[in-house]
Each structure stands twice: as C-alpha cells, then as structure tokens.
KEDO-54145 format. One line per 3 residues: their letters; for each residue x, y, z of C-alpha. Coordinates in steps of 0.1 Angstrom, whole numbers, plus 5000, padded with zeros to 4 digits. Last residue first. Layout:
BEGIN
a	X/Y/Z ~ ...
END
This chain:
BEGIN
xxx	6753/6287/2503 ~ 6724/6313/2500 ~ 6737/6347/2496
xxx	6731/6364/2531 ~ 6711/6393/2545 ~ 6721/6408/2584
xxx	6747/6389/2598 ~ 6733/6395/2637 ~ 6723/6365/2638
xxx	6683/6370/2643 ~ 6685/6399/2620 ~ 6679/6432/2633
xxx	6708/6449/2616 ~ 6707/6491/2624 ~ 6708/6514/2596
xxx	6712/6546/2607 ~ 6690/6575/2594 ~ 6668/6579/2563
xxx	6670/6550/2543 ~ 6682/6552/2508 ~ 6724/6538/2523
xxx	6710/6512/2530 ~ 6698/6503/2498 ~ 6728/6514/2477
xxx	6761/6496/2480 ~ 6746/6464/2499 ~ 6722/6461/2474
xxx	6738/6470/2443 ~ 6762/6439/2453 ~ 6738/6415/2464
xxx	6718/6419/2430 ~ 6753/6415/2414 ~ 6765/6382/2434
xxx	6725/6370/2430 ~ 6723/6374/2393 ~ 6731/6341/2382
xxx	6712/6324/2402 ~ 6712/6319/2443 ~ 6703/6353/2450
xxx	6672/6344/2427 ~ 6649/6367/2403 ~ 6675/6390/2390
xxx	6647/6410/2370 ~ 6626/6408/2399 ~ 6649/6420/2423
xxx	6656/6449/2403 ~ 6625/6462/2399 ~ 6619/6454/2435
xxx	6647/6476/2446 ~ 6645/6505/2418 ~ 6608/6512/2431
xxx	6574/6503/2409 ~ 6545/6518/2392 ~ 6533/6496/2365
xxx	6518/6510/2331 ~ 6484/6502/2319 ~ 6475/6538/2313
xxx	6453/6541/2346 ~ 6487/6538/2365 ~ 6502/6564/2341
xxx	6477/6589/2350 ~ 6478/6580/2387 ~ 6512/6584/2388
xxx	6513/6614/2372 ~ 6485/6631/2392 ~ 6510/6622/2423
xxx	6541/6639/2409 ~ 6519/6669/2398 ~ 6505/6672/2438
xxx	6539/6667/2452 ~ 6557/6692/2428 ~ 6594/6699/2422
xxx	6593/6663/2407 ~ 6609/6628/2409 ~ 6619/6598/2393
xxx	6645/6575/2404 ~ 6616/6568/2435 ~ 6589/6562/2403
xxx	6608/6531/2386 ~ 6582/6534/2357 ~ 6576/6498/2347
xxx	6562/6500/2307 ~ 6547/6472/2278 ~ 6547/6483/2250
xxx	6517/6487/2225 ~ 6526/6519/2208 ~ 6502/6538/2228
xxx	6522/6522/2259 ~ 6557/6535/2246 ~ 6540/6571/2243
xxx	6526/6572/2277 ~ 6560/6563/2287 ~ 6573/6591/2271
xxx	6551/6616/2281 ~ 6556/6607/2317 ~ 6590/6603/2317
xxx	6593/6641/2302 ~ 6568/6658/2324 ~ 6553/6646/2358
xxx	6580/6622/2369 ~ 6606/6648/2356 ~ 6636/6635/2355
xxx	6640/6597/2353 ~ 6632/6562/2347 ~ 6621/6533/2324
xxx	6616/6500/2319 ~ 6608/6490/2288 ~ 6591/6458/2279
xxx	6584/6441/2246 ~ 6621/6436/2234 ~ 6630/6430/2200
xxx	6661/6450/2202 ~ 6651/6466/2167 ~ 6621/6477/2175
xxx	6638/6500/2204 ~ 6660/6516/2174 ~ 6634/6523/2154
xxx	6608/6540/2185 ~ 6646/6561/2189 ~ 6648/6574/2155
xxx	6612/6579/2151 ~ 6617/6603/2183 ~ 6595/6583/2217
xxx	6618/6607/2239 ~ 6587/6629/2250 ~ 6586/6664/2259
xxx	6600/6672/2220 ~ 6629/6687/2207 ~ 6649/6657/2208
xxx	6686/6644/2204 ~ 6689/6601/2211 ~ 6714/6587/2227
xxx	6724/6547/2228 ~ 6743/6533/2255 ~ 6780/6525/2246
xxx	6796/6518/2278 ~ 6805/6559/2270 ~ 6765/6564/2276
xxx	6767/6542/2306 ~ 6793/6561/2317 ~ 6776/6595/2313
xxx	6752/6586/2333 ~ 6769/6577/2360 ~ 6788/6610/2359
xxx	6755/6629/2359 ~ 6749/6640/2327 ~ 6760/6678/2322
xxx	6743/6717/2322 ~ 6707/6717/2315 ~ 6709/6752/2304
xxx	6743/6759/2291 ~ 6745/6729/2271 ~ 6749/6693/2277
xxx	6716/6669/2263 ~ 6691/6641/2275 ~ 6679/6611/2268
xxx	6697/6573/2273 ~ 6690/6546/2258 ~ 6703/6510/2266
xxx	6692/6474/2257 ~ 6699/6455/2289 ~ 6730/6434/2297
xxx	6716/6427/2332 ~ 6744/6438/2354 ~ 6754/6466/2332
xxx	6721/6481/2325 ~ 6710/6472/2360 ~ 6738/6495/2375
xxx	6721/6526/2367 ~ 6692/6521/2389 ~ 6715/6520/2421
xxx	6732/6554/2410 ~ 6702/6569/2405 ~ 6690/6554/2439
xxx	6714/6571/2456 ~ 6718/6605/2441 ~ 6678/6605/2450
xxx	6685/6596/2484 ~ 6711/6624/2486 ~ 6687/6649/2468
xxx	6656/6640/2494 ~ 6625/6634/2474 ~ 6597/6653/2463
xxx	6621/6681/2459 ~ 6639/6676/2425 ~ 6646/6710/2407
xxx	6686/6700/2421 ~ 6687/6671/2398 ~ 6675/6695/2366
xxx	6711/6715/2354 ~ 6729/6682/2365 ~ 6716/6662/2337
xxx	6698/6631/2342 ~ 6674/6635/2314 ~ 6656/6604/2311
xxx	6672/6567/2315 ~ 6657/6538/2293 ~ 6660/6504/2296
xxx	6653/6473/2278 ~ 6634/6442/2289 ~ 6622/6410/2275
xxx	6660/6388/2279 ~ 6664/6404/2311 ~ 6630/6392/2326
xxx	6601/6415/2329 ~ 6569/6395/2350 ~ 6534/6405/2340
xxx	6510/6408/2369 ~ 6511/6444/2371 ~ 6500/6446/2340
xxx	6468/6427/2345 ~ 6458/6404/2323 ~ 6457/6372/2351
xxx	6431/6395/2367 ~ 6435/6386/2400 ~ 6405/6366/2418
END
C-alpha cells in the first residue's frame, strides 16, 4: 500500500505553488551536456510559460556580468513581467531576503528549476526542504556537464523528500483538466514545445489522424 505521506503523493495546485528559475544566463547554457542544447532551449522555454499561465509567485536567480554573460531572453521577460530577483554570493538562492519574500506568498510548495542540477538547484532546494517546504525539481530544465554528478543529485534530493519530475507532467498536474480552465494554455505550451523535445520527426499515430484534442 502507498504511503499516503509520501511526497510524491502530494498534488501542487496553483493556488499552493510558487516558482523559482535558477541561473539561466547565457554564460552557463552551453556548460550543459547531459542533455541536448536544443532540447534544453526547448523545455526552458516550455517551463517558463507556467509562471504566466498559472499566475505563480515568481523568483528568478541569477546575475549579468562578464562571466555569466545575460538571462536568456525568456528569462528576462519574466523578470520584466515583474518576477522577483534576488543578488547572492552564495551556491544556494535560499538569501534571508528571498526565504522573506517566499513567506510572504503563503505558498507551501516550490517548484523549482535550473542550471546546475548538481550545484546551485540542488543546494537550494535542499535548503527550501530544511525549512519545511515542500519541492518538485523539474530535472529535464535542469542539467549538468556531468552524468555521474547529475545522477548523485537526484538521488540526493530524492532521499531529501523532494520530487523529481519533467516540465510536461509538472505542468499537467498544475493544469489538471484540458477541459478547465487551463486546458487552452496547457494545449498551447504543448503543442509549441513537446514535440518539438523529441529527438526526430514527430509522426501522429492517433487512430484519426488528429493527434490530441481539447475535449468538446
């Protein structure tokens, strides 16, 4: 019988949930080789429209300079959407400014994503579970230059108590139902983005030919 305590039992909603996006600068995209950089590209852009679609609490870590260079350009939209930044010297984003500001949105869960797997998303969401929140790491936004550190991480934050998930069914359980009120924007990220994270062409195989439908 499943343990009905389990993490991955618990179900996020958009009223429970903020996000949180980790250094998506272009000085560290092209470190990324535990997944290919135009699947990557794509499911970055996927994940960043569920701040949008779901009205989420929004932070967003990271800096410009020299060395890390600039946020990715859908990145940098969220953060002139009004997404909240937060400067660090530290491996991990959980700043007192930033632990204040996520107390203050009164949300429990954080979903969270970005560059590196094995480094700055992980210390961060170890953080946010010591402080007793509940995390879903959206592990194929996050990657790694290292197979073998991207896997220890996982495994380190699966024994943690967080949940290890992919940007489709995160998102698909946040919208719930194609018929609610979610569906046109689920469909929409969908159709744009997963696709398009496939490697080769994407053939329809549904029985009429229409491929995946919003209920009528």
């Amino acid at each position: 019988m499943a343990n009905p305590a389990s993490p991955a039992l618990h179900r996020m909603t958009p009223d429970s949930a903020a996000i949180v996006y980790v250094d998506y600068v272009t000085g560290l995209d092209n470190l990324i080789t535990t997944i290919p950089g135009r699947q990557f590209r794509n499911n970055i852009q996927a994940f960043t429209k569920f701040s949008g679609l779901f009205k989420l609490p929004t932070a967003v870590f990271g800096e410009e300079n020299d060395y890390y260079g600039t946020f990715l350009p859908e990145v940098r939209a969220l953060i002139e959407a009004g997404a909240a930044t937060f400067p660090r010297s530290t491996p991990s984003g959980c700043t007192p400014a930033f632990m204040e500001w996520l107390a203050g949105t009164g949300r429990r869960d954080v979903i969270i994503g970005g560059i590196s797997i094995d480094n700055c998303t992980l210390h961060t969401a170890l953080d946010l579970l010591r402080a007793g929140y509940r995390v879903q790491v959206v592990v194929d936004v996050s990657g790694s230059n290292s197979r073998l550190a991207e896997d220890t991480a996982l495994q380190r934050l699966a024994a943690a108590g967080a949940v290890n998930a992919g940007w489709l069914n995160t998102l698909t359980e946040l919208g719930t139902d194609f018929a609610g009120p979610y569906g046109q924007g689920m469909m929409g990220i969908i159709r744009a983005h997963w696709p398009a994270s496939t490697i080769g062409h994407t053939h329809d195989t549904t029985p009429d030919g229409h491929g995946m439908q919003l209920p009528a």
